[in-house]
C-alpha positions as CSV (number, residue, x, y, z in Angstrom):
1,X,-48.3,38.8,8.5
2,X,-50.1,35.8,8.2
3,X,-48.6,32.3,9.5
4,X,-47.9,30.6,6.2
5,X,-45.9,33.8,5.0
6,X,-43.8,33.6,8.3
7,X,-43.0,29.9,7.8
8,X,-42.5,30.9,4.2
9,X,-39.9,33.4,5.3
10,X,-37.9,30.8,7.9
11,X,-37.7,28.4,5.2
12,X,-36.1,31.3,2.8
13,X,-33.2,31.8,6.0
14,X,-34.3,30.2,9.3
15,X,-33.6,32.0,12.3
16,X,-34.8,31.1,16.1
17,X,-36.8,28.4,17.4
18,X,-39.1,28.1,14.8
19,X,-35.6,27.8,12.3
20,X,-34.8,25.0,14.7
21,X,-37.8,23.5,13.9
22,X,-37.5,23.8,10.3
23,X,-34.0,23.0,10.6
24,X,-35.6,19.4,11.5
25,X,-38.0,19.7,9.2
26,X,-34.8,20.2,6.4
27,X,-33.3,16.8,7.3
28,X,-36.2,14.8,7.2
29,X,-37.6,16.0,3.6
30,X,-34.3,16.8,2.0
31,X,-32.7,13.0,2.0
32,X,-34.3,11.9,-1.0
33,X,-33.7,15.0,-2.9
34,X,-29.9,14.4,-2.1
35,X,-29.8,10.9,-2.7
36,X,-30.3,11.1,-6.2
37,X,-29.0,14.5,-6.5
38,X,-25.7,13.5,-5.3
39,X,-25.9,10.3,-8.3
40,X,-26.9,12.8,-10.9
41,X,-24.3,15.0,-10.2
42,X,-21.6,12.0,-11.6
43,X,-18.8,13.4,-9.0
44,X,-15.7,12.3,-9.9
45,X,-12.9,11.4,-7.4
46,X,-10.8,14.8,-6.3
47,X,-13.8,16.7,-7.6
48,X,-14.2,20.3,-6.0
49,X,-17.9,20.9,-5.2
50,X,-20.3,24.0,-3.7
51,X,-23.7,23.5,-2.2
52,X,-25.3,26.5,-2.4
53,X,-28.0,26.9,0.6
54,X,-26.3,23.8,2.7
55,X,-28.7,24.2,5.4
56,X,-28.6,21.7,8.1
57,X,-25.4,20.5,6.3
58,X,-26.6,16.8,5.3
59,X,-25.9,16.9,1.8
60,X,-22.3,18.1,2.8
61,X,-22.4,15.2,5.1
62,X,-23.5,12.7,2.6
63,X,-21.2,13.2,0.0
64,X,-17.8,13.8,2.4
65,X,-18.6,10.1,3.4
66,X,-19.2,8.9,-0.1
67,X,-16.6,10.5,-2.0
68,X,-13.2,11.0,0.6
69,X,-10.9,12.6,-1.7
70,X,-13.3,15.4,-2.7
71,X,-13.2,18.9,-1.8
72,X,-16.9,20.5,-0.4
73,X,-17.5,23.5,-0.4
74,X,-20.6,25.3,0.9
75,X,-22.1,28.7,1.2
76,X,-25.4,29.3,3.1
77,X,-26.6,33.1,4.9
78,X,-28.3,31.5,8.2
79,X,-26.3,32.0,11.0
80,X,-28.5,29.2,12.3
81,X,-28.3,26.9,9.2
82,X,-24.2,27.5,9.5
83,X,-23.7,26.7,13.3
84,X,-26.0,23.5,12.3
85,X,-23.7,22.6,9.3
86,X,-20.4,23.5,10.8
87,X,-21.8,20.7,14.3
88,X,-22.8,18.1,11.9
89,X,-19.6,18.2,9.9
90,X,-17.1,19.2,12.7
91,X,-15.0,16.2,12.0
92,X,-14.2,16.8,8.2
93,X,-14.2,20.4,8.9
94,X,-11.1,19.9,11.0
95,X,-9.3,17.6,8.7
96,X,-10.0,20.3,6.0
97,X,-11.9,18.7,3.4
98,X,-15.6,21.1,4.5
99,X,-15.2,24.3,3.8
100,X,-18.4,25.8,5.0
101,X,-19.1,29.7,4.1
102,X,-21.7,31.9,6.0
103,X,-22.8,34.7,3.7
104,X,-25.5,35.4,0.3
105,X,-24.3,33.4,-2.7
106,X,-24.8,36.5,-4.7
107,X,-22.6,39.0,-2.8
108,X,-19.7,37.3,-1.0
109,X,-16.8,37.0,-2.8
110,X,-15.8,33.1,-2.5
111,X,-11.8,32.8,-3.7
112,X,-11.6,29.5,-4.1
113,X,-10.6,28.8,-7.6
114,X,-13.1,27.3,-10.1
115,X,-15.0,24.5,-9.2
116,X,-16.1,21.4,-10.9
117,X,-19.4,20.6,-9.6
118,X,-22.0,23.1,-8.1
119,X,-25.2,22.4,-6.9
120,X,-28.7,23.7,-5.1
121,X,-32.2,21.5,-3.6
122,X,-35.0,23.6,-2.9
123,X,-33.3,27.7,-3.3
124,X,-34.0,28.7,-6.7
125,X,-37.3,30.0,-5.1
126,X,-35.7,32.7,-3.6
127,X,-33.8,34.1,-6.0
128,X,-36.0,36.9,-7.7
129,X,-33.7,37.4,-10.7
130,X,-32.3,34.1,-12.4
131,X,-29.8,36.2,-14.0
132,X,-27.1,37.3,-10.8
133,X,-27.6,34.2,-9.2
134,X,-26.7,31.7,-12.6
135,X,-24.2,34.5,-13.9
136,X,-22.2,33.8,-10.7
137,X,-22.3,29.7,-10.6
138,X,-21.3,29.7,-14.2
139,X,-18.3,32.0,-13.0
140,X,-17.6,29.7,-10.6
141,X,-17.2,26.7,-12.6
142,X,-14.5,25.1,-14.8
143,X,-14.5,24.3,-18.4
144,X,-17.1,21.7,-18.5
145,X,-18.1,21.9,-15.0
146,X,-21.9,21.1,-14.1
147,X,-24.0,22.8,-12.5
148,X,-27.5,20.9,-10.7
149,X,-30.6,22.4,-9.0
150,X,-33.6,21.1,-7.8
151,X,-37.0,22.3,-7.8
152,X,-40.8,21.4,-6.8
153,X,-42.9,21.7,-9.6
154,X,-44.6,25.0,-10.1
155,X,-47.7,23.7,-10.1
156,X,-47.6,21.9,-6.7
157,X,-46.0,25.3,-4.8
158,X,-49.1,26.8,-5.3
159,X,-51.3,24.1,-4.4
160,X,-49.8,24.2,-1.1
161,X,-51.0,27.5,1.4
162,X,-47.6,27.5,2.5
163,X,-45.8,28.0,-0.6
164,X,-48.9,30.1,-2.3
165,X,-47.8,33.2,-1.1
166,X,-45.1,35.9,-2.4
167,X,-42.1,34.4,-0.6
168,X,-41.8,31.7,-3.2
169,X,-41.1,32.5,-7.0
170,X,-42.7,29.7,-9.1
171,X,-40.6,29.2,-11.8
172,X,-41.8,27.0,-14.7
173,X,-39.3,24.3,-16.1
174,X,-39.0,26.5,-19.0
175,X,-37.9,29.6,-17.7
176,X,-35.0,27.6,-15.9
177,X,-33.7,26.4,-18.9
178,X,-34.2,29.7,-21.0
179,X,-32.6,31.6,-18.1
180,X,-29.1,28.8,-17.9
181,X,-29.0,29.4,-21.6
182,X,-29.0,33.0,-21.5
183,X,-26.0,33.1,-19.3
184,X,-23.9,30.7,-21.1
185,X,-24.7,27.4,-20.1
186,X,-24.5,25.0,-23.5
187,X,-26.5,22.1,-22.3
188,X,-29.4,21.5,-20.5
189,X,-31.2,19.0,-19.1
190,X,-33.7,17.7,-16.3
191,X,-36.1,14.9,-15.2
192,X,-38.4,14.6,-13.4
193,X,-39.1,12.7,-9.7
194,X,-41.1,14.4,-7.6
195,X,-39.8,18.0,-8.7
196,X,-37.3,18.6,-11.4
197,X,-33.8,17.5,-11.3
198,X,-32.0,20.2,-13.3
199,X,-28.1,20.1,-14.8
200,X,-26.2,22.2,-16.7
201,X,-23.4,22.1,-18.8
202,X,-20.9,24.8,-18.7
C-alpha cells in the first residue's frame, strides 16, 4: 500500500501515532472551516446540534463556548478521535451539555430526539453512497431543521497525491445537491470559500 493511501486511510478514522499526528494536523486546518461553518449554521439559543465526524473535538469546543444554552451532540468511529474529543471537552462533558458518541453515523442508533441543527467538515468523502448517510441526518432532524457539510472542491482533491487515490470519493457540487434533494431535503444551497459550504433545508 503506498504512503499517500495509508495517510488517506488515517484521515478517513485515525488510529495510532500517525492518527496522533493527524489528529494535530485536524486542529490546525479545520479552524477556518469551523469558523464560518459555525456562522452559517444561524444556531439559535437552546438549539440541539450533531457534528458528525467531531474529530479532535474543536468544533464541539468552539460552539459550547459561543452558544451556552445549546445542546451538542457528536458522533465520530475513532477511538482515538473520541478519547481526544471527550479530553478537550471534559468540562462541558461533566456539566452535561457534550454528549459525545463513539460509533459509524450510519449504524448506531442515536436516541436522542430530533435535532435542529446537524452538521459535517471534511466526511462526505467517505461516504460511498450519499443515500444512507443523508437519509439518516434528515431523520434526525426537526421540521425545518438544517443540515450543513463542507467539502474541498473536487477538482483540488485530485490535484493533491494525497487525496488522488480511492480513499476519497470526489463528489461534484452537483451530485450533493441532487443527492439532498432526492432524500427529501426542500432547499439547497452553498457558497463557496475555499471548498463548498453546503446547507440544507429540511
Amino acid at each position: 500500500m503506498s504512503i499517500s493511501k495509508i495517510i488517506g486511510l488515517q484521515f478517513r478514522k485515525p488510529v495510532g501515532v500517525l492518527g496522533k499526528i493527524i489528529a494535530n494536523l485536524m486542529v490546525v486546518g479545520n479552524h477556518i472551516f469551523y469558523k464560518t461553518m459555525i456562522d452559517y449554521l444561524t444556531i439559535r439559543s437552546n438549539d440541539k446540534i450533531l457534528e458528525i465526524g467531531y474529530g479532535p473535538g474543536i468544533g464541539v469546543d468552539m460552539i459550547s463556548k459561543r452558544f451556552e444554552t445549546c445542546d451538542i451532540y457528536g458522533i465520530d468511529f475513532s477511538d482515538l478521535m473520541y478519547r481526544r474529543a471527550s479530553k478537550r471537552n471534559k468540562q462541558v462533558i461533566q456539566n452535561n451539555r457534550v454528549h459525545l458518541l463513539l460509533g459509524d453515523f450510519i449504524d448506531t442508533e442515536i436516541n436522542m430526539g430530533l435535532f435542529d441543527k446537524i452538521f459535517c467538515i471534511n466526511v462526505v468523502y467517505f461516504w460511498d453512497d450519499l443515500h444512507k448517510p443523508f437519509s439518516r441526518v434528515i431523520s434526525l432532524l426537526r421540521d425545518d431543521g438544517i443540515f450543513c457539510l463542507y467539502m474541498e472542491k473536487n477538482d483540488d482533491l485530485n490535484k493533491v497525491k494525497l487525496t488522488k487515490n480511492d480513499i476519497f470519493n470526489k463528489y461534484s457540487i452537483e451530485q450533493i445537491s441532487k443527492a439532498l434533494k432526492a432524500v427529501g431535503f426542500k432547499e439547497v444551497d452553498f457558497f463557496f470559500k475555499k471548498g463548498y459550504f453546503i446547507k440544507a433545508k429540511k
